[in-house]
C-alpha positions as CSV (number, residue, x, y, z in Angstrom):
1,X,25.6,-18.1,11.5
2,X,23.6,-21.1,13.0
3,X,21.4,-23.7,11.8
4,X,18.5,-21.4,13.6
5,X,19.7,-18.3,12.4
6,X,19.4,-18.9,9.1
7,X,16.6,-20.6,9.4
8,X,14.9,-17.6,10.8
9,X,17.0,-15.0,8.7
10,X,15.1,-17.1,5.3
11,X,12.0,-16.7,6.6
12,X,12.1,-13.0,7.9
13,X,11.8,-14.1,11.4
14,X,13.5,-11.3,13.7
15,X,15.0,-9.3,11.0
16,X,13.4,-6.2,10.9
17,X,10.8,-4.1,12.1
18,X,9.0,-1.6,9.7
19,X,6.9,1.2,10.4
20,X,5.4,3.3,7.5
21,X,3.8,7.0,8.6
22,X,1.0,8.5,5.8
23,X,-1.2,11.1,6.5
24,X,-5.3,9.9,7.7
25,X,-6.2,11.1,4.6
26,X,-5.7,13.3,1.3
27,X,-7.9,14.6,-1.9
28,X,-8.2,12.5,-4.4
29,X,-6.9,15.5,-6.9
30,X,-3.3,15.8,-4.9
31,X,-2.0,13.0,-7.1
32,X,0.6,11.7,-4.5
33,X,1.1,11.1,-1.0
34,X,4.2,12.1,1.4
35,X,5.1,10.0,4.1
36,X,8.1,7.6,5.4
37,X,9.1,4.6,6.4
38,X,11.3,3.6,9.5
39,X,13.1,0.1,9.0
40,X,14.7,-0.8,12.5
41,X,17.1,-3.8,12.4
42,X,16.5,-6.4,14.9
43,X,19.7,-8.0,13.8
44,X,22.4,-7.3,11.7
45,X,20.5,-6.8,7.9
46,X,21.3,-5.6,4.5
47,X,18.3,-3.9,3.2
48,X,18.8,-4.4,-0.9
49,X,15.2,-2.7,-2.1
50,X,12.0,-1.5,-0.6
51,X,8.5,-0.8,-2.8
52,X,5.8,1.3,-1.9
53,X,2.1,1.2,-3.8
54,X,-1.3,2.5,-3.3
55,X,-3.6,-0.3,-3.4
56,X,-7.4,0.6,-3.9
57,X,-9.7,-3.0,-2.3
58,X,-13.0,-2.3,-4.9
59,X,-16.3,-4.1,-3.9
60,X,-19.2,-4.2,-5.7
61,X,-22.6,-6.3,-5.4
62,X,-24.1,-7.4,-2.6
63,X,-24.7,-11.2,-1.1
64,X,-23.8,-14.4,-3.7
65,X,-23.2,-11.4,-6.3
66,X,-20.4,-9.7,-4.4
67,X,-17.3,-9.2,-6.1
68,X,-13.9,-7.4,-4.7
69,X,-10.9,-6.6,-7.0
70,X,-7.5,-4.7,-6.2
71,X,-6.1,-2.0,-8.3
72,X,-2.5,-1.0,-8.0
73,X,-3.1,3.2,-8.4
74,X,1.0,4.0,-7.7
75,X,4.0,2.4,-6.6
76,X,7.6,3.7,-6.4
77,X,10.6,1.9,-5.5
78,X,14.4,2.5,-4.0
79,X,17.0,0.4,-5.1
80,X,19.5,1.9,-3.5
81,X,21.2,-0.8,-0.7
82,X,22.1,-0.2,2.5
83,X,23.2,-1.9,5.6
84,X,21.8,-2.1,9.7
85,X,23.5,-2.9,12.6
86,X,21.6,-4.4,15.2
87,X,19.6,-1.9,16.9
88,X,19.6,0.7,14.5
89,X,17.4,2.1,12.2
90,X,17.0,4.6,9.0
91,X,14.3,6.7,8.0
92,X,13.5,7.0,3.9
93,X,11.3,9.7,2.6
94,X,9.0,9.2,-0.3
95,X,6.4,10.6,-2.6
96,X,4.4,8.5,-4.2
97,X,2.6,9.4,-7.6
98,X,-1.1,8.1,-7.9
99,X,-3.5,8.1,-10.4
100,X,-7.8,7.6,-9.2
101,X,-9.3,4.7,-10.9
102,X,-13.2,5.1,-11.4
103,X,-15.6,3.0,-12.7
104,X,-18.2,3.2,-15.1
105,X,-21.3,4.1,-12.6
106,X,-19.0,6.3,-10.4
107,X,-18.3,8.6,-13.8
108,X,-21.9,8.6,-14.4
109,X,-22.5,9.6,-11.4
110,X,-20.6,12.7,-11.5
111,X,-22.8,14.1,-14.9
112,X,-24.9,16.8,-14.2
113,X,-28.3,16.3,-14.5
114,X,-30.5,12.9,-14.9
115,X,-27.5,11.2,-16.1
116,X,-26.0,12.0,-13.1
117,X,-28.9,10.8,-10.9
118,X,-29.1,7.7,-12.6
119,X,-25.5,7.5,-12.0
120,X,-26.0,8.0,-8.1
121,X,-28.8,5.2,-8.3
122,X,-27.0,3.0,-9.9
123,X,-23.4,3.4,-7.4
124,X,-25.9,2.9,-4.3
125,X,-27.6,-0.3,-6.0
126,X,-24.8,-1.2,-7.2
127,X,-23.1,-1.2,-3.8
128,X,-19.8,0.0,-5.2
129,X,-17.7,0.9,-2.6
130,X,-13.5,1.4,-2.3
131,X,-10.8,1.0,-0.1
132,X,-7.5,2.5,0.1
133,X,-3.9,1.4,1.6
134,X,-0.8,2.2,1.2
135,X,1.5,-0.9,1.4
136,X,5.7,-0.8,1.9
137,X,7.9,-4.0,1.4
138,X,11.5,-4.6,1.8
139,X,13.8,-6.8,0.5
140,X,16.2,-8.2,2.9
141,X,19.7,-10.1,1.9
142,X,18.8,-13.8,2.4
143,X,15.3,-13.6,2.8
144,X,12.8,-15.6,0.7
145,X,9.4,-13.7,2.4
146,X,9.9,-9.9,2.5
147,X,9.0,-7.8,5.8
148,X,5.8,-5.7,4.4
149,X,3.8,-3.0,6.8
150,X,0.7,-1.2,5.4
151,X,-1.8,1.8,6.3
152,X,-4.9,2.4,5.6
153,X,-5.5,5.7,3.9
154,X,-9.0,7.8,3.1
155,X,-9.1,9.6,0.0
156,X,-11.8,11.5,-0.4
């Protein structure tokens, strides 16, 4: 292998290309989400793991007072190795379990009654609002930065 080869083999230059398929959106009370991933060598790779999580991007407050904090809600992983020729590429199924984080004002806001009002008022002052995206990464042989690919994903 050449001096550039390598070079670009280490970095995850030209190695592969991923492309990760989830559905728009799903209910929160599904608990997992079915999708895959296509990996498609660029050149010859050996794929030795690949994780998949459901990352929630919370934000809350609004201006100087803004805050924004990431939950990992799933994550599976395949250990299982495998090798690409040039050119070709592999399709892996996956389910991934997930579990909905909610935060203090959004239970409140589910109560019925005045608690549950107050709940609502405090969400919309609050300016609580969340994200969702599902993230794949893949560990190549002789890589130090691992090809990723993500989604984003409405649950609701």
């Amino acid at each position: 292998m050449s001096f550039l080869k390598k070079i670009k083999q280490g970095l995850g230059i030209g190695t592969v290309k991923l492309s990760l398929e989830v559905p728009l959106s799903i209910s929160p009370e599904s608990g997992q989400i079915a999708g895959h991933v296509v990996v498609e060598a660029q050149s010859d790779q050996r794929v030795t793991a690949m994780k998949i999580k459901l990352i929630e991007q919370f934000t809350s407050g609004r201006g100087d007072e803004k805050e924004e904090k990431e939950f990992v809600l799933g994550e599976t992983s395949f250990d299982q190795a495998f090798d690409l020729k040039s050119g070709e590429s592999r399709k892996v199924d996956f389910t991934l379990p997930f579990a909905m984080r909610k935060s203090g004002m959004k239970e409140l806001s589910e109560k019925k009654g005045a608690l549950g009002a107050l709940g609502k008022a405090a969400v919309f002052v609050g300016a609580e609002k969340s994200e969702y995206e599902v993230e794949v990464e893949v560990k190549l042989e002789g890589t130090k930065l691992s090809p990723s690919e993500s989604k984003s994903i409405v649950i609701g």
